[in-house]
N, C-alpha and C positions, 0 to 999 in steps of 0.2 A: 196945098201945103207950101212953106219957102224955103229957101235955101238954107241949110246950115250942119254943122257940126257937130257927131254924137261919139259918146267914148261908150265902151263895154269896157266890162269889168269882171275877171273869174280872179277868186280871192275863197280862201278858207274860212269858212264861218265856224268857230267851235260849239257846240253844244253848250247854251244858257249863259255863254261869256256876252253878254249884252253889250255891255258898255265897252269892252276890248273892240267887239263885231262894231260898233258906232266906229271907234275910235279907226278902225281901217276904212271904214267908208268916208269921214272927215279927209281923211288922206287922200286916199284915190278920188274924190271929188276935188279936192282942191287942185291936185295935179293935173286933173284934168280940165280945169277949167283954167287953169293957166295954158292948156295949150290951147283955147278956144271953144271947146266943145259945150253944149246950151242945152244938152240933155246926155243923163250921163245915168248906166245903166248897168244894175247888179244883180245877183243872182238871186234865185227864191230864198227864201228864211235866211237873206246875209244878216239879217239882225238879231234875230233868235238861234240861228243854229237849224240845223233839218234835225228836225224834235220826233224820233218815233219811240222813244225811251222811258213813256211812260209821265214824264215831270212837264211834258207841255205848257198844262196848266199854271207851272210856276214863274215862267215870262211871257207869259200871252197879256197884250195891253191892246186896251181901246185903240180903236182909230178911225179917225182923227180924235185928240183930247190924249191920246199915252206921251210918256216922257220922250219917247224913241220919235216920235212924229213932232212931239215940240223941235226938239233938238233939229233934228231935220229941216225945219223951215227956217228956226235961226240960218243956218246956212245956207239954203237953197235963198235965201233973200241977199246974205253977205255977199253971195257968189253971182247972184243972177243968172239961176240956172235950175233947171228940173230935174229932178232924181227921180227914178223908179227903184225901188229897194223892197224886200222881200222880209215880212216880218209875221210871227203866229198873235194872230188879232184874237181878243178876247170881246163876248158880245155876250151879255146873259149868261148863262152858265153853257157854255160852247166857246170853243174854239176854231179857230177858219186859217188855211193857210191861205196867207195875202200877199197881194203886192201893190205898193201904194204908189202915186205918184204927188208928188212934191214940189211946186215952183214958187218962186219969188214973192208972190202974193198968199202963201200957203199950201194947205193941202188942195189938190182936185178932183183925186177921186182915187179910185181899188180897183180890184178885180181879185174877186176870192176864186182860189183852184175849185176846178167843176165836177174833175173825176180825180178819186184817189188811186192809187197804185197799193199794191201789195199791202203792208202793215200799217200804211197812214190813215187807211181808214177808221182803225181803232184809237186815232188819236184828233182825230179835225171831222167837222162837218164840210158837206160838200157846198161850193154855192151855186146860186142856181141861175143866174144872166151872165150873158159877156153885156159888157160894158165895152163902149166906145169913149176915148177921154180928150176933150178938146185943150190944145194947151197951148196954141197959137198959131206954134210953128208950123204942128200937122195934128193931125186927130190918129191920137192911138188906141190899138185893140192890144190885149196880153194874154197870152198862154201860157201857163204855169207847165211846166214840165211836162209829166203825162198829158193833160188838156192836150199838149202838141201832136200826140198819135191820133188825136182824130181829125179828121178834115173838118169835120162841119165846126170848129170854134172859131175856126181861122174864118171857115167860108159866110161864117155870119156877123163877125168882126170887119169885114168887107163891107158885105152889102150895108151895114149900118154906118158904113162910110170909113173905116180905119185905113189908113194912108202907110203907116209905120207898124207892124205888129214883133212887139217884144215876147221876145223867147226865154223867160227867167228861167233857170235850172238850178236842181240838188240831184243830178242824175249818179245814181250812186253803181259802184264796180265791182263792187263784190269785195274778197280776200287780196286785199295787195300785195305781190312778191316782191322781195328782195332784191330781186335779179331786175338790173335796170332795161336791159334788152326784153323785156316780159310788161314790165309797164312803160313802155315805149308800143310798145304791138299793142297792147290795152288803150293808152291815149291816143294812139293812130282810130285804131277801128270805133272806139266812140264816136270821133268825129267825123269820119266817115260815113256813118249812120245819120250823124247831124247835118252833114251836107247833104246826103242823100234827100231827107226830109225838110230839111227850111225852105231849100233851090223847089220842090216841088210846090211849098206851099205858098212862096212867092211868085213863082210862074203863075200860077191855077189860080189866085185871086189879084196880081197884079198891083202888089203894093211890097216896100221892104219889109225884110225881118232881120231882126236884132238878136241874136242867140248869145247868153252867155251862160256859164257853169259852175257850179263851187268846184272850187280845186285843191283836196286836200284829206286827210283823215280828218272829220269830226267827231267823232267819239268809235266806241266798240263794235266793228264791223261796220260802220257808214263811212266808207270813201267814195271819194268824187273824182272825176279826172278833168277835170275843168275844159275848156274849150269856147271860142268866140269866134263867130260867123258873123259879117256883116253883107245879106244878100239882096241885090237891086231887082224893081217891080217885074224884070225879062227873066229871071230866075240866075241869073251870073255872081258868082261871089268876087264881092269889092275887095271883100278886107278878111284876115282871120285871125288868129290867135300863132306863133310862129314857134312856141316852143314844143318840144316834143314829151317833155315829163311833167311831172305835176307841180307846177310853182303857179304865184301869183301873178297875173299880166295882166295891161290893158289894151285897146286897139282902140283909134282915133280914125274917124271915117266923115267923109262929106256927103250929105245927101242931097240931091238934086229934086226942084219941083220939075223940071225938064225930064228929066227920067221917068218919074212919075206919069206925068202928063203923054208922053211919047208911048207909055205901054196902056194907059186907057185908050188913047185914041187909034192902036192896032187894030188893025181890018179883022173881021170876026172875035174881038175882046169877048171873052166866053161870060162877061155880065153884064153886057152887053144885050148878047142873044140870048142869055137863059130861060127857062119855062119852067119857073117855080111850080106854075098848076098843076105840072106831071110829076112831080116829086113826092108825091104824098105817101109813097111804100118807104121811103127811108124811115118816116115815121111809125112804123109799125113793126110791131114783131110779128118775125116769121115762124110759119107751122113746124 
C-alpha cells in the first residue's frame, strides 16, 4: 500500500430520499477532499436509506450502469478521489445490500452484505464472496455491518490480501429517548462495542479498519447512533468520531505503508505462522 489520506463519514441517510442522500455525500466528499483525503468513506445504504420497510424494491438500481453510480463517478473523477458508499443494488428481480467503490477512472467493484441481521433478511439477498478491491493506493476488503460480528469475513479479506478493511454501518438503537443524558449513554456504549470489535479485528489480521455509522432517525423505529473508528494494523485507534450525540461528522486520518509493513513483519505475525490444514471443523456444523 502507500501513503495517504482517508476521511469517514457518519451522516443520516433517510428512507428512499435518493437524491437528498447523494446530495449530502456530494458535500461531505467535496469537503473532504479539499482537506486532502484520496478515499473517502460512508456508511451502508447512505444512498438508499436502511430500507427494512417493505418499498426496497422502489430505489434499488443496478450497479454499476444506476443513476446513483453515474452520478458518483462524475465526481469521484472531478475530485480525483475514491468513494465507498453504501446503496440497495438491484440484479434480476433481487435486491443486495451493497457497498460500492468508486474512483477517478469509474466504478471498481462491491461487496454485497454476506449475513443479514434480524428483518433484512426479508428484504435483500445475501451475497456470497468477500471481495478484495485493488484501487492503487491499498487493496481493500468491506464489512457490511453485521458481516463485522464474524471474524472469518475480515480473516479472509486478509489472507486475499486486504490492507485497509472498511466497516460501513446502519447499526440501528432501538427507541430513542428524549432525555439527552440517555442517548449520550446509548452513543457512548455503541461505540464502545465498536472499539471493542474493530481494535480486535485489526490486531488478529494486521491491516486497518475504517468504521463508520449512519447517524440519525431514518424513518419509524430505525435509528442510528452514528460513530467513526479509524484503527492501525497493532490494533491502536488513530482517530474517532468526537461527538457525544447523534449529529453528522467527519474524521480525516493518515494512513501509513510503514505501519502497515511494521505489523506484518512482527516476530510470530499470526499469518504468518498459520495452519489453514487444521482448520477444517470451523467448517462444519456441530452435533
Amino acid at each position: 500500500m502507500e501513503d495517504f489520506r482517508a476521511a469517514a463519514v457518519q451522516m443520516n441517510a433517510r428512507l428512499g430520499e435518493v437524491e437528498a442522500n447523494l446530495d449530502q455525500v456530494e458535500q461531505w466528499a467535496r469537503r473532504a477532499a479539499s482537506e486532502g483525503a484520496q478515499l473517502i468513506c460512508f456508511p451502508e445504504l447512505s444512498i438508499s436509506g436502511h430500507w427494512c420497510a417493505g418499498k426496497v424494491w422502489d430505489v434499488a438500481e443496478p450497479v454499476p450502469g444506476g443513476p446513483s453510480c453515474a452520478r458518483l463517478e462524475t465526481l469521484a473523477a472531478e475530485l480525483e478521489c475514491f468513494l465507498s458508499v453504501g446503496i440497495a443494488e438491484q440484479e434480476a428481480a433481487v435486491t443486495y445490500n451493497t457497498q460500492m467503490v468508486i474512483g477517478p477512472d469509474g466504478f471498481m467493484g462491491k461487496q454485497r452484505k454476506l449475513h443479514t441481521s434480524a428483518d433484512e433478511y426479508f428484504h435483500f439477498r445475501m451475497g456470497g464472496r468477500v471481495n478484495v478491491i485493488d484501487i492503487g493506493l491499498c487493496r481493500l476488503g468491506i464489512g457490511i455491518c453485521y458481516d463485522t460480528v464474524f471474524p472469518e469475513t475480515a480473516r479472509i479479506a486478509a489472507v486475499k490480501g486486504a490492507e485497509v478493511y472498511l466497516a460501513p454501518h446502519a447499526a440501528r438503537c432501538g427507541q430513542w429517548s428524549d432525555d439527552l443524558d440517555k442517548q449520550r449513554a446509548k452513543v457512548t456504549s455503541v461505540k464502545d462495542h465498536a472499539r471493542m470489535t474493530f481494535r480486535s479485528r485489526a490486531y488478529d489480521n494486521g491491516m486497518y479498519v475504517i468504521y463508520c455509522n449512519q447517524a440519525g432517525p431514518a424513518g419509524e423505529d430505525t435509528n442510528h447512533c452514528g460513530g467513526i473508528l479509524f484503527v492501525d494494523p497493532a490494533g491502536k485507534v488513530m482517530a474517532e468520531s468526537e461527538t457525544d450525540v447523534i449529529e453528522d461528522e467527519m474524521v480525516v486520518c493518515d494512513l501509513t505503508a510503514e505501519a502497515y509493513e511494521s505489523r506484518r513483519r512482527s516476530r510470530c505475525f499470526n499469518l504468518q505462522t498459520r495452519r489453514p490444514e487444521i482448520y477444517g471443523d470451523i467448517c462444519r456444523v456441530s452435533d
